[in-house]
N, C-alpha and C positions, 0 to 999 in steps of 0.2 A: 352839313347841308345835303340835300337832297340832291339827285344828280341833276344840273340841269334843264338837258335834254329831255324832259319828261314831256313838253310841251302842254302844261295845264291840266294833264292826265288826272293828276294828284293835287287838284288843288282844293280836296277833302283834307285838311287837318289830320283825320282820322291815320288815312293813305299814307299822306308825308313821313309823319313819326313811325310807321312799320319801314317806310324805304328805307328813312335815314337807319333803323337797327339793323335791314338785311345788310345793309353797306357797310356797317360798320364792321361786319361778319370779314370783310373781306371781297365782299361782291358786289360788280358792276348791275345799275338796274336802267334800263332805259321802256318808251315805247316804241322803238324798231328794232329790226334786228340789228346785229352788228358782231364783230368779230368772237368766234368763240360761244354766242350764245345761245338758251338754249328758250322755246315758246313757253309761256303759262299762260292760263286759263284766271279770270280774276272773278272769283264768286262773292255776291253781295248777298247780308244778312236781312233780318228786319228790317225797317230803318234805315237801313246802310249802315248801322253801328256797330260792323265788324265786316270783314272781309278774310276768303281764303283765297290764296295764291296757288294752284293745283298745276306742276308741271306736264306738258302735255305728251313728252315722249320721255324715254322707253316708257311702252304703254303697259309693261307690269307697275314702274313704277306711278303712272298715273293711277293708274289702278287705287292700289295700296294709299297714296298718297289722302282717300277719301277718308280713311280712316280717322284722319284728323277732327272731318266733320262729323259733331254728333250732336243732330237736333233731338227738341223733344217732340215738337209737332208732328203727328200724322203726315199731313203735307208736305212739310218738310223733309219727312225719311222719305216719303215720296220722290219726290224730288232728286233729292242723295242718289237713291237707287238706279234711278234714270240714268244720271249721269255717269255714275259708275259702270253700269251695263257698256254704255256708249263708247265710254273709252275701252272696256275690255275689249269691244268687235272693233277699236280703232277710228271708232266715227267723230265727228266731230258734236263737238257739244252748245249746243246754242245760245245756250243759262249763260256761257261764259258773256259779261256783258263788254269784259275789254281782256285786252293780251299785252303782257309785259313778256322783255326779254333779259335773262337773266346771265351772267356768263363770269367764270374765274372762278377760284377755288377758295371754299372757306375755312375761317381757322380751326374751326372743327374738326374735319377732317385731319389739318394737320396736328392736332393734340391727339384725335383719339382713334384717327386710321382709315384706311380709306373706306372700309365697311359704313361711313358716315355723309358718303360723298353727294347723295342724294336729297335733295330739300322738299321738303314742302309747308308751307307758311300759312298761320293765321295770323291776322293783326293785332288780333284780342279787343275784349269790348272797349268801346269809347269809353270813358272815364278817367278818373284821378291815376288809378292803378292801372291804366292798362299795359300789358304787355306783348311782344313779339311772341307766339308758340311756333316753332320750328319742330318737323316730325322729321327724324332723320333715319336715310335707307341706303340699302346699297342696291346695286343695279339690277337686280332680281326683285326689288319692290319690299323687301323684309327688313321691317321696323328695328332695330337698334337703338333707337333713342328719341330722348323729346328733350327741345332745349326754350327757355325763357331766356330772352332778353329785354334789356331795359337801360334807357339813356336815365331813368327820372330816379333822383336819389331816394323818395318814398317807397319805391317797389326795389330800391336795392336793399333796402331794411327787410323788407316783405322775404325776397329771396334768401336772405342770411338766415332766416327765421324757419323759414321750408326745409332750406338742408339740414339747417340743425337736428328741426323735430325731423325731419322725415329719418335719416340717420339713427338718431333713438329709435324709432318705432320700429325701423330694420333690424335694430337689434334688440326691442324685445322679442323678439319671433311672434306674433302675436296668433292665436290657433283662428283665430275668427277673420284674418285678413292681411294678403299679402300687400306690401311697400313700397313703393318703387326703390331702385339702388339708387346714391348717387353717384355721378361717373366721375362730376367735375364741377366746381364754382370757385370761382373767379370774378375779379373787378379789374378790368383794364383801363387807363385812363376812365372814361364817365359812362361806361357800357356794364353791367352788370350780368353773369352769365349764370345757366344753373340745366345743368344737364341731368338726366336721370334716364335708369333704364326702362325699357319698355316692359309690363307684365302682359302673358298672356288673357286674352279677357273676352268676353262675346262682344260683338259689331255693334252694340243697340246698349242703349243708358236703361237703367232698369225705372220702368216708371213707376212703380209701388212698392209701398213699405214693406217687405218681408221676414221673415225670422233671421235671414242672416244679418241683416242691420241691425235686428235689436240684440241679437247675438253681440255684435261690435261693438256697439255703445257701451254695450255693458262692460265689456272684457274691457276697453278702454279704459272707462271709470273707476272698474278696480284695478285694474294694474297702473293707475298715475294717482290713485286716492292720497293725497297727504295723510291718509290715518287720523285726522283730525279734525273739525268743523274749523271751514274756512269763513271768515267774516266778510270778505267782500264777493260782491256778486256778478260784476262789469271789470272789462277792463281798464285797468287806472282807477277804478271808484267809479259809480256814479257822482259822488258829489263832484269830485276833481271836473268830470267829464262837462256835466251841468255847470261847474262855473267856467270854463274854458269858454262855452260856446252862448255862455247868455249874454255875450256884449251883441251877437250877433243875431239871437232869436227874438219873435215878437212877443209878448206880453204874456200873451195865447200858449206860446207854448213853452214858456218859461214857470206857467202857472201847470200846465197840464202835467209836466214832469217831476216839480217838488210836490207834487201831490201825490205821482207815484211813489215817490222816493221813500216820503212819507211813511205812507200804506207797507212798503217792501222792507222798510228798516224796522219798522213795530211788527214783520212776520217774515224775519230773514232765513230762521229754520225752513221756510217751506219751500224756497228760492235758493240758497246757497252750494256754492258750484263743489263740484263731489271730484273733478279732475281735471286731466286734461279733455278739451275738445276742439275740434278738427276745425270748428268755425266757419268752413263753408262745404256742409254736408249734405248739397244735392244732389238730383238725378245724374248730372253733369260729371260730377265727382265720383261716382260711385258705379263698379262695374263688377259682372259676377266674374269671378274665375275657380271653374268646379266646382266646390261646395263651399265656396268661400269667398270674400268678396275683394276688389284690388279697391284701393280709396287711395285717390291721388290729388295732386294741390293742396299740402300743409302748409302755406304761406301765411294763413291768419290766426293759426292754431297756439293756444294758451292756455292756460291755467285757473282764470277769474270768469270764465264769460258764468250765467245763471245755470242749476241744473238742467239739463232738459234742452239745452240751449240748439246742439245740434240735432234733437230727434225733431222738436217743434219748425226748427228752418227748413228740414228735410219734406215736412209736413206742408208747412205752406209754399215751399217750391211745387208741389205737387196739385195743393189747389190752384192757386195759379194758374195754370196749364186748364182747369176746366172754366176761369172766367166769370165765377160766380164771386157777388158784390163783398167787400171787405169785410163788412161784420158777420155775413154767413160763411164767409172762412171760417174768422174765430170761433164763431160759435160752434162748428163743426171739429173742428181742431179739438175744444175743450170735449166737444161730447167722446171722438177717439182718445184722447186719454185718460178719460174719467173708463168707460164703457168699454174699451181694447187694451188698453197698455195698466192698466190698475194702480194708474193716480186717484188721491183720494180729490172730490171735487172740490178742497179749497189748495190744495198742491198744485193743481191745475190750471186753478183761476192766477195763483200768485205767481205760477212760471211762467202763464202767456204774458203777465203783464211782468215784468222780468226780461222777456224776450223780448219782447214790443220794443221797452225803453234802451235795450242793448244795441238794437237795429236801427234806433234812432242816432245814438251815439255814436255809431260805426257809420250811419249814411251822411249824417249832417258834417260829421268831423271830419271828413275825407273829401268835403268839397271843398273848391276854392274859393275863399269870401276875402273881402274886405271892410276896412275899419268901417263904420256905420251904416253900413248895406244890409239888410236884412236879409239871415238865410234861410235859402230855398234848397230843395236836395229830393233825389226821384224816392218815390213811393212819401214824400210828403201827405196828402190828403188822406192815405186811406190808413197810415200808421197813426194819425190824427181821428179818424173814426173809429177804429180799432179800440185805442187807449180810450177816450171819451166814452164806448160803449162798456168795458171792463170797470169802470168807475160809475157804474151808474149800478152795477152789481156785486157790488161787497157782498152782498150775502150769497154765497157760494152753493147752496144747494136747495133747490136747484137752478142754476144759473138763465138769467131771464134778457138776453142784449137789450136794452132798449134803442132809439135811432139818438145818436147826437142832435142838442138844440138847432143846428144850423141845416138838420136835413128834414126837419119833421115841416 
């Protein structure tokens, strides 16, 4: 439980479940001061659906401590910067909207040294999977580590998954992109732990697709190719997937998906997954280091997802961010890969719709539902526009969206 003394501080759900993992760390969290403690600064996301805990002294390590945050908004870096400045000159930062006080020694530090002894905390995003990120420093403000924690047994699968792959990928030396190490993972009683080392990398998420990503994908591809055409294209199967979750979907989109399926099993050569991929391959994830990139957070990384799987989610994290309506994503998405990347344009059309339906599986399947409650799951509508507009153009060249029935 959470400490307390919080006095209603935290009576965001979100908040709670980050106290209860810093506590489980080992450390006391209250809203006042009290013995031994030490101020943070508490910064709110969107929404409120995330929060970072930024310690407010030694003010190297506030400093440093930003580095955790990495928006992609303009505004946002904006924002970031300010505050960063602020604490360098020792000022006080206003953005903070509340102050926790944090005090005692965590068990980090006593596994992996005092070099660890500094914290600074994100909650991670509200959802099924979220998790604690801890940026860990020593008293000069220099990063040593980044640790995930987790009470929830979903994300301790997730975690066992990370170090696995992350560990191979350390040791294939890969030329196209450094790894992070791992330090340490571990499951204590119902806390789930996963440390890794820090790679050096620039301050800013890279917002555009460049060569050294498509460098990566590639190298990736072929060095986990099973040598062989793989038959399935999602993970677990589509169909497994689709029958899991039809007790729980509407009519609508019970019908929209066997229709993909359909489509994708009568032209599974154009769609069939060529390796491993990394599974969540956004700006977020992905940072330059010299001439090469550092790619961190292998927690959902597999074998079955579609070809193309991480270039395309790479792609629409990036439309995204400019706000333009869901089918002129896809459509623009298919025109860069047909026109930039040299898919051929029915390769194109069967991998978005491939990725579409993967993203469906992975969003729907990872909510929390019950026995005849219809499910609902974010980016619902416009993965629903999307697929509707890809089905209205089987003939692939050249590819014509039309609006779905329900928008026209």
């Amino acid at each position: 439980m959470a400490t307390p003394f919080l006095k209603g501080v935290f009576s965001d759900p979100l908040l709670c479940a980050a106290v209860e993992e810093i506590e489980a760390l080992g450390l006391s969290v209250s809203d006042e001061p009290h013995d031994g403690s030490e101020p943070y600064g508490v910064l709110t996301g969107h929404e409120r659906s995330r929060a970072w805990l930024v310690p407010l002294k030694p003010r190297a390590v506030s400093v440093s401590s930003f580095s955790l945050v990495q928006p992609l908004r303009s505004n946002a870096r904006a924002i970031k910067h300010v505050a960063a400045a602020a604490a360098g000159l020792g000022l006080p930062w206003y953005g903070f909207g509340r102050r926790l006080h944090i005090s005692g020694d965590h068990s980090l530090s006593r596994s992996l040294g005092a070099s660890f002894a500094h914290c600074a905390f994100f909650s991670g995003t509200a959802g099924p999977h979220r998790k604690l990120v801890v940026q860990l420093m020593d008293r000069v403000g220099t990063i040593h580590g980044y640790a995930k924690v987790s009470h929830t047994p979903a994300v301790h699968s997730l975690l066992e998954n990370e170090a696995c792959l992350t560990r191979q990928m350390h040791a294939a030396d890969l030329r196209s992109a450094s790894i992070p190490k791992v330090l340490l993972h571990q499951k204590r009683n119902r806390t789930a732990l996963l440390v890794t080392e820090p790679v050096e990398s620039s301050t800013r998420c890279m917002r555009r697709l460049t060569r050294m990503h498509i460098d990566f994908l590639g190298e990736l591809a072929e060095r986990t190719s099973p040598g062989r055409p793989v038959a399935r294209m999602f993970p677990r199967g589509g169909a497994a997937d689709l029958e899991e979750l039809s007790p729980n979907l509407s009519a609508d989109w019970r019908s929209r998906l066997q229709r993909q399926l359909d489509f994708l099993c009568a032209r599974e050569e154009l769609a069939a997954a060529t390796g491993l991929s990394h599974g969540d391959f956004t700006p977020g994830n992905v940072f330059q280091h010299g001439d090469r990139l550092c790619v961190i957070d292998w927690e959902y990384a597999g074998r079955d997802y579609p070809a193309d799987y991480d270039l395309i989610h790479f792609l629409f994290s990036l439309a995204g961010l400019e706000g333009s309506p869901p089918v002129a994503r896809c459509n623009g998405i298919h025109r860069l890969l047909v026109d930039k990347l040299g898919r051929r344009p029915e390769q194109a059309h069967a991998r978005l719709i491939a990725y579409l339906c993967a993203r469906t599986f992975f969003l729907a399947g990872r909510r929390m539902r019950h026995a005849g409650m219809t499910l609902h799951w974010e980016g619902e509508r416009e993965l629903a526009l999307m697929l509707d507009a890809l089905s209205q153009s089987r003939s692939p060249s050249p590819i014509r969206f039309g609006q779905p029935a329900g928008e026209r």
